[in-house]
C-alpha positions as CSV (number, residue, x, y, z in Angstrom):
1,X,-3.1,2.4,13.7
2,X,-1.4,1.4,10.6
3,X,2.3,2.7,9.9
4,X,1.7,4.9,7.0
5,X,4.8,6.8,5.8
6,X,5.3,8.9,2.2
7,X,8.1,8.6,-0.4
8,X,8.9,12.7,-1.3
9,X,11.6,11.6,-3.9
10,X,9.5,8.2,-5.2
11,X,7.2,10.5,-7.2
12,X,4.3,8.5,-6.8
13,X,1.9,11.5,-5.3
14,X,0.8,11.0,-1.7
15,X,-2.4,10.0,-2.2
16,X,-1.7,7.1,-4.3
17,X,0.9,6.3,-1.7
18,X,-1.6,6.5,1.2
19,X,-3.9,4.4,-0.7
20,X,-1.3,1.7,-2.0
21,X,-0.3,1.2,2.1
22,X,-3.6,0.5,2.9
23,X,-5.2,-1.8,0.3
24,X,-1.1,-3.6,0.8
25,X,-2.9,-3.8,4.8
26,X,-6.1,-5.0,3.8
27,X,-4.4,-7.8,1.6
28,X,-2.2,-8.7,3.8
29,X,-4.6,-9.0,6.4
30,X,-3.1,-6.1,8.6
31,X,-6.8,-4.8,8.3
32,X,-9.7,-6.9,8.1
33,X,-12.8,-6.5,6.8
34,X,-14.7,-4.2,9.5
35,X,-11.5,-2.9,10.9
36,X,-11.6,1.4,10.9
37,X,-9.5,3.1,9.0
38,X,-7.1,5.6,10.7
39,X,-9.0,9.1,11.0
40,X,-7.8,11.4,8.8
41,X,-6.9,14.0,11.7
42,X,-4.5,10.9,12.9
43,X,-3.1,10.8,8.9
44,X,-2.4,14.6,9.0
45,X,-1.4,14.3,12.2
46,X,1.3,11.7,11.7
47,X,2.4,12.6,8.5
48,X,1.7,16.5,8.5
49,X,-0.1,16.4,5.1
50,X,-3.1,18.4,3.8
51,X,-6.4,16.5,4.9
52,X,-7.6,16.5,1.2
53,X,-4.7,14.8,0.3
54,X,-6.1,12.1,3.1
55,X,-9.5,12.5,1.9
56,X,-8.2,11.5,-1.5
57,X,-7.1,8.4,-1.0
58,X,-9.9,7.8,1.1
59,X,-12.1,8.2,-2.0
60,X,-9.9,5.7,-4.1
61,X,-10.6,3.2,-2.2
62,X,-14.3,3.2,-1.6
63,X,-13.9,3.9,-5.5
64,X,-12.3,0.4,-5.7
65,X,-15.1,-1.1,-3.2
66,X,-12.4,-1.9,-0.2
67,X,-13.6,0.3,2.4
68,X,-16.9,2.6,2.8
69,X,-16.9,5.9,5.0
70,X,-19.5,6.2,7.5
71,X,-21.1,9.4,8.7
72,X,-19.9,10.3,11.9
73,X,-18.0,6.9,12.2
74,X,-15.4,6.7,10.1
75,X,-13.8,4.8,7.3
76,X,-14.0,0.9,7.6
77,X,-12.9,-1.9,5.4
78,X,-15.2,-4.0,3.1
79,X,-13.7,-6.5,1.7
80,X,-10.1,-7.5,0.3
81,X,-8.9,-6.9,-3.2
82,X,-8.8,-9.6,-5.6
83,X,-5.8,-11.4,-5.4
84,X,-4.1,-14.3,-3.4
85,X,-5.1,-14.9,0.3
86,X,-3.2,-12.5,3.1
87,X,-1.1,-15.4,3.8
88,X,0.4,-16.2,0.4
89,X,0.6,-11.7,0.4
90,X,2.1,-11.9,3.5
91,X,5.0,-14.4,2.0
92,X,5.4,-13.1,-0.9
93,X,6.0,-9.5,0.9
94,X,8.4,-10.9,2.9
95,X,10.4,-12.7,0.3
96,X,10.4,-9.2,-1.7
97,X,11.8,-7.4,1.5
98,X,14.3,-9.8,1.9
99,X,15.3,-9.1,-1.5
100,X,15.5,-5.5,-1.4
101,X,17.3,-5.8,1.4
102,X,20.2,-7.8,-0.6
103,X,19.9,-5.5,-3.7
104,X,20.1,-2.5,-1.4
105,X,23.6,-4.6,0.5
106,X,24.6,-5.0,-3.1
107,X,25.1,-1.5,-4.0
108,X,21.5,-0.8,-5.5
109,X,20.1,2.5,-4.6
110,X,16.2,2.9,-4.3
111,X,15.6,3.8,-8.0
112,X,17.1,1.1,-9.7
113,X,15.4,-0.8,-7.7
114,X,12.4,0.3,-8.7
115,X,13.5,0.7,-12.3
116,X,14.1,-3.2,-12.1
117,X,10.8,-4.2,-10.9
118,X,9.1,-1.9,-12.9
119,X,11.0,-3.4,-16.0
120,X,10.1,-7.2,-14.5
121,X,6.7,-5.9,-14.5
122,X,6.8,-5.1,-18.1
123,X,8.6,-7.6,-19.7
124,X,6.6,-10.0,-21.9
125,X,8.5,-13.7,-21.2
126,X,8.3,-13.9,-17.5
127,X,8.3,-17.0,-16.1
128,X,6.5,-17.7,-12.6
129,X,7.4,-20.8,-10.8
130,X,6.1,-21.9,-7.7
């Protein structure tokens, strides 16, 4: 089973959260394409949340086309999102954890981190290099 864990303070609601773990998994290539879903008894179970919250993100997802839920079976993956190949996510999360690790040993707490990516994220003139 996926580690899925919640943010109380990051005030993202829980099932956005729940959802964002799992299509992060499914681009990463932690879950494949035909790979099942946690159940949602194991979700509430692990992270003592209200099923519907579970159910929620659940929905999301097949929204999006990732995964489909199958009567009496479960919830299994699709496909992946659009995007780069799980390798190049795979790198790129790394290199990202490595730098919130040194932001975090520099003195940054958790929300200005976030503020800082979020204002990367908005800013017009970025410039990507390879």
């Amino acid at each position: 089973m996926i580690g899925l864990r919640l943010n109380t303070a990051s005030g993202v609601p829980p099932f956005l959260q729940i959802a964002d773990q799992i299509r992060h998994a499914i681009a990463t290539g932690l879950l494949e394409p035909g790979d099942q879903l946690p159940t949602v008894k194991e979700v509430v179970g692990s992270l003592a949340i209200n099923p519907n919250t579970v159910f929620k993100s659940y929905r999301e997802l097949e929204r999006e086309g990732l995964v489909e839920g199958r009567k009496g079976a479960g919830t299994f993956v699709l496909r992946r999102p659009n995007g780069p190949r799980p390798g190049d996510q795979a790198r790129l999360a790394r290199s990202l954890r490595q730098w919130v690790g040194r932001a975090r040993a520099a003195g940054l707490e958790d929300r200005a981190i976030e503020s800082m990516l979020r204002a990367e994220l908005l800013a017009d003139d970025v410039e990507y290099t390879a």
